[in-house]
C-alpha positions, 0 to 999 in steps of 0.5 A, a space after each residue: 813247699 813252694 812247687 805247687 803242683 796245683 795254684 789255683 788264683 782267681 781273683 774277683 773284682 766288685 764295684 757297687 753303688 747304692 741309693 737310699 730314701 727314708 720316709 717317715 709319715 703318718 696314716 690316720 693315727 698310724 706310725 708308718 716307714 717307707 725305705 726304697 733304695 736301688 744297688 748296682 753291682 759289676 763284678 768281673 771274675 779272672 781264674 788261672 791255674 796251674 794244674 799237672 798234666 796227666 801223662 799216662 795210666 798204669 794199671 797197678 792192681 785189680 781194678 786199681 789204675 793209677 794217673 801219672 802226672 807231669 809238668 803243670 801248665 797254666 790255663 786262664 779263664 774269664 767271667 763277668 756280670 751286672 745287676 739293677 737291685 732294687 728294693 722297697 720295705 713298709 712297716 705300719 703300726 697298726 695299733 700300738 703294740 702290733 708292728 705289720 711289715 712288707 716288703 719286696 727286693 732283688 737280691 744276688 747270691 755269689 758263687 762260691 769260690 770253689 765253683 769258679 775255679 779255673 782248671 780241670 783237675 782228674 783224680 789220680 785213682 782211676 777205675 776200669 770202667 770209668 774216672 772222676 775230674 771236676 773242673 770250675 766255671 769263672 763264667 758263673 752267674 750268681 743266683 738271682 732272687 725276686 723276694 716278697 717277705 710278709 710279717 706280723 709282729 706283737 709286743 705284748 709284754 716289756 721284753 716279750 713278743 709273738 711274730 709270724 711271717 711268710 716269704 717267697 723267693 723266685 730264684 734264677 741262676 740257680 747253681 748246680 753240678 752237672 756231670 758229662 762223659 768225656 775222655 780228657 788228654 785222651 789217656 790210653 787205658 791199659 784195661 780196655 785194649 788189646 791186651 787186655 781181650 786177648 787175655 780175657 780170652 785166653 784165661 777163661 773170658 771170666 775177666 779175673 783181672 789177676 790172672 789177666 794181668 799175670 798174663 800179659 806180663 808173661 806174653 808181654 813183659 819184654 815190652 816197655 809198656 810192662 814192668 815186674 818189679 823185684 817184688 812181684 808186682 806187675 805195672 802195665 803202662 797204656 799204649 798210645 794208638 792202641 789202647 783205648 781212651 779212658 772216660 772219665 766223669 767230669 763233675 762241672 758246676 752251671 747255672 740250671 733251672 729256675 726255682 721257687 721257695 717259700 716258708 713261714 717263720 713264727 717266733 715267741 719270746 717269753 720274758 717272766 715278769 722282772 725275775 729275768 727268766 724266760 724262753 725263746 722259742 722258733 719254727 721255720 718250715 721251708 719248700 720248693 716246687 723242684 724235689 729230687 726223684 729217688 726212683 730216677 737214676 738220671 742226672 737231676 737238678 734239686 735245690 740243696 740245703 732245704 729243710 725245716 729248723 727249729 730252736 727251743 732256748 731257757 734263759 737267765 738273764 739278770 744281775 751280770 749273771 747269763 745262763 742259757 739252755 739251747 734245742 736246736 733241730 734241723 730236719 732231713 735235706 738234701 745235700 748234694 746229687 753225687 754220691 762219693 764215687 761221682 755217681 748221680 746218687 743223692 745224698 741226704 743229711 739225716 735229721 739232727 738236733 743237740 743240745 748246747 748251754 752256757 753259763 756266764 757272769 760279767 763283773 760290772 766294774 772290771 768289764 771281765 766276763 768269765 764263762 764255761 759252755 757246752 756243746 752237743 752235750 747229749 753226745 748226738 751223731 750226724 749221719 747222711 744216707 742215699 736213696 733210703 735210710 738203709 743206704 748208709 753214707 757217712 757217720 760222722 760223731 764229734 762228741 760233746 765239746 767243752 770250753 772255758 774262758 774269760 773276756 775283758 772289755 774296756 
């Protein structure tokens, strides 16, 4: 269909310039590489959208209070930045086979595109005590990031070598979500009025929102603001001047503190002589020095997505033939400090590791690869949770995934 109800557009400009430099000199009898480069970058943000404007709230069931939409209407908002990244990077090879490395660059991570939408948008399903909105910001800075990278490399063996390295990100800009309280389009609330005390009272004040409703439609049902379908069903419209605002919970992202993240990396591939067997294996341990508070109930910001990861990977790699057998593990983080009813509750994604394979063989001549794969082949599930394990979230189980295929190159 071409009526839009929602036409979110936001269109992002970037012009970039950049300047390289490359050194190649000795130290004593050591190989050593300088690169130092400096990036300037300008972007300018523009969003409009056309969003439904929120008429009325009527109260159709129990807690059940729904928003009924008209006319959307354009809105337009703007946003603009500009950065100086520089960067240095010095390799050295301290002895023939040992590479030792360091390095130093500013670097900006865009936001995403959901995050600088224009527009405030309130969800049709509205509670007594409280509704949910969510509105973008084209004002948006990017994440700024001063980043210092350490690493020893050893190839120790033709196809085989050990690393390790240590990284340490100062970060600026970081984005989160903040929520604040606020009574958009001002929407009468038919479950916080008059009426509604009145009834309260009169059936009881043991706020039984049925026979609440049941009511008002029998005092009120004459009103335009009350209407009884031929089924039963009791529809009770909010009264401007009467009734109170709703509140909503508007969800909004921002640019919020500063943070520090650093980890380590070590890697070892491991090739057996010439039969082209071999493995690979990896670690990343990462922190930061802002953690979430499970005993706070206050809106917090954390850094998302942080969490140590490993893969354990056996390979056959010879003779057109590639046979690989891959662990990949991840463990708990945090993904988001909302829960699903927009409530400052964390969510955590629990720990999670599958086991994926391929197998292929490529005919020399032809150029065709033919190959069959696997995924999740243990059949795992993912699963995320609040304040504690117990506090069930989601579980979400995609099952094993199978493919085959061929490729051809010429």
């Amino acid at each position: 269909s071409d009526d839009f109800t929602d036409d979110l557009r936001t269109t992002e400009e970037s012009m970039s310039l950049y300047l390289q430099y490359n050194w190649n000199f000795d130290i004593g009898n050591m190989n050593s590489n300088l690169r130092a480069g400096i990036r300037y970058e300008e972007t300018d943000v523009t969003s409009s959208a056309l969003v439904p404007i929120p008429q009325y709230i009527t109260w159709v069931a129990e807690n059940e209070y729904n928003i009924t939409f008209g006319e959307p209407d354009f809105t337009e908002l703007d946003g603009s930045y500009d950065y100086w990244l520089p960067s240095l990077d010095f390799s050295i090879n301290a002895m023939e086979d040992l590479i030792l490395r360091a390095s130093y660059s500013e670097t900006i991570g865009r936001p995403d595109w959901r995050s600088i939408q224009g527009g405030r948008t309130l969800d049709t399903l509205v509670r007594r005590n409280f509704g949910t909105a969510r509105e973008g910001n084209p004002g948006l800075l990017p994440l700024e990031s001063s980043n210092y990278d350490l690493s020893v490399e050893w190839y120790y063996g033709e196809g085989s070598y050990v690393s390790a390295a240590y990284f340490y990100k100062d970060t600026a800009n970081y984005i989160g979500v903040s929520q604040t309280e606020g009574t958009p389009f001002n929407l009468p609330h038919p479950g916080n009025g008059e009426w509604y005390d009145e009834c309260n009272a009169a059936t009881g004040g043991g706020d039984t929102q049925a026979t609440i409703r049941e009511c008002i439609a029998d005092r009120y049902g004459d009103s335009e603001f009350v209407t009884v379908t031929p089924d039963g069903q009791i529809l009770i419209q909010g009264r401007p001047g009467a009734d109170p605002a709703a509140n909503f919970l508007i969800q909004t992202p921002n640019n919020q503190e500063d943070a520090v993240i650093d980890g380590f990396e070590v890697a070892w591939q491991h090739m057996l002589g010439d039969s082209g067997f071999g493995w690979i294996l990896n670690y990343t341990g990462v922190d930061s020095d802002i953690a979430y508070d499970n005993f706070s109930t206050n809106d917090q910001f954390a850094v998302l997505g942080l969490s140590d990861s490993a893969n354990a990977v056996l390979f056959y790699d010879k003779n057109g033939w590639i046979v690989r057998l891959a662990y990949n593990w991840r463990d708990e983080f945090l993904s988001g400090t909302f829960d699903g009813n927009g409530i400052a509750n964390p969510v955590y994604t629990d720990e999670y590791a599958q086991l994926d394979g391929i197998i292929s063989y490529t005919f020399e001549k032809s150029g065709v690869t033919i190959f069959a794969e696997g995924f999740n082949l243990t059949d795992e599930y993912a699963r995320s949770f609040s304040r504690r394990e117990e506090q069930v979230q989601y579980v979400t189980k995609l099952g094993p995934r199978y493919g085959i295929g061929a490729r051809w190159v010429f």
